[in-house]
N, C-alpha and C positions, 0 to 999 in steps of 0.2 A: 198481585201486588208483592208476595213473597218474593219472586220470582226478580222484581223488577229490585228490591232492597237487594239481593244476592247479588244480582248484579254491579251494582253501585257498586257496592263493600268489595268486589273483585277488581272492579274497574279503580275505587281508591288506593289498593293495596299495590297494583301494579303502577300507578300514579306515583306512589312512595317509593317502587323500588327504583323504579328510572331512574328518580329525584337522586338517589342515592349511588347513584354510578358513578366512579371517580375516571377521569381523565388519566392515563396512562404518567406514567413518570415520564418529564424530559429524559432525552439522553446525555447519559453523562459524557463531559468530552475525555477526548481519549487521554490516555496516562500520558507525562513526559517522556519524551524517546530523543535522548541526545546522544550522539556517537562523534565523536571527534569537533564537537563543536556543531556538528549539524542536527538540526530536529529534523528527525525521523517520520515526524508527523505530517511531514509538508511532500510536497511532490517532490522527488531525485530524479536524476538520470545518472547511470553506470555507463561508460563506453568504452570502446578501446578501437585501436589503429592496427590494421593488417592483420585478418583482416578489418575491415571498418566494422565496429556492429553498436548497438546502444540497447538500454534497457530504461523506461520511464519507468518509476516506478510512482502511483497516484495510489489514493486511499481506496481505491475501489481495486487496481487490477495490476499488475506487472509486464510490459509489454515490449516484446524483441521482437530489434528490428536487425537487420543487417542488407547487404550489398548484393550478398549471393543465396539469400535466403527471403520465403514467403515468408516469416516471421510468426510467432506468436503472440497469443493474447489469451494469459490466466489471471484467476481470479487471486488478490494480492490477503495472502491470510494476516498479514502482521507480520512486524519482524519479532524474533527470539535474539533479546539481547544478552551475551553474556560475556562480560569483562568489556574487551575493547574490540568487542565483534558483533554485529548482528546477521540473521541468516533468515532469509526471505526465501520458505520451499513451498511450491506448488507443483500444482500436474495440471496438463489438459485435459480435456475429456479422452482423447484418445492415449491416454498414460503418458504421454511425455513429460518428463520431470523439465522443471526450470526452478533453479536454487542458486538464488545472488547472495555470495558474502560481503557483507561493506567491513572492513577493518580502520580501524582509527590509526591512519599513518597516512603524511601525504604522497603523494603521488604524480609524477610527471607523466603527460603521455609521449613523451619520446619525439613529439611533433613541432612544440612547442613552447613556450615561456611558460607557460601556464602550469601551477601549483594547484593542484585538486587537494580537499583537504580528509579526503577517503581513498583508499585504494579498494577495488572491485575484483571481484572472480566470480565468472559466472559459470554453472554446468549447465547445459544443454543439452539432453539424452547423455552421449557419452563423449560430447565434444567439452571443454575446461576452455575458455578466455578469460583472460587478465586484461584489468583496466584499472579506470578513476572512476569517481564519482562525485557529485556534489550535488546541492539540491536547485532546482530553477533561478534562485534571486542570484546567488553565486552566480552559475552560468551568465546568467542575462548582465551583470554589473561589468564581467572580468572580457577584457580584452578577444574577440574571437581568434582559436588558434589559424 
């Protein structure tokens, strides 16, 4: 009988603690991240003409594409805003760096009408392309060049 009340009283006490387990905090959402009028927060894409290449940049990863290249796909840490610049640095597993600067100035791509309302520079191991950038709803509204 001893045996069976010990048991209860362990079987209750674990009963309480469960009870007492709290749910993880929501996530908080992310800070404001505005550069030239664009949130930061949202999907972009950087590109540029001659050669052709792009860079989406989404909340998960940063992703180059080009004409004459397999492209990559790194993991996107955040940008590092400071003044009227932000700098998005990664590496792939196999070291290749890929680091997009967006600066708050617009930008033509030389192709066409179109006013990008960032200018872009991307590094690539030890390759530098210069472009625009803007974030999807941009793209998607403004006239295709």
């Amino acid at each position: 009988m001893k045996r069976l009340a010990a048991l209860a009283a362990v079987l209750a006490v674990a009963a309480c603690s469960e009870a007492t387990v709290e749910a993880p905090a929501p996530a908080q959402p992310a800070e404001p991240a505005v550069l030239g009028g664009v949130d930061l927060n949202q999907p972009l894409r950087a590109l540029g003409t001659e050669p052709f290449w792009g860079v989406d940049i989404t909340p998960d990863a940063l992703v180059y594409t080009a004409v004459d290249s397999e492209g990559l796909r790194v993991a996107n840490p955040g940008p590092t805003l400071q003044g009227t610049t932000a700098v998005y640095a990664s590496a792939a597993d196999d070291g290749t760096a890929l680091v997009v600067t967006l600066m708050a100035t617009e930008c033509s791509d030389g192709m066409s009408d179109r006013t990008y309302p960032l200018t872009a520079r991307v590094e690539l191991g030890g390759q530098t392309l210069n472009g625009c950038a803007a974030d999807f709803a941009f793209l998607n509204s403004e006239p295709r060049p």
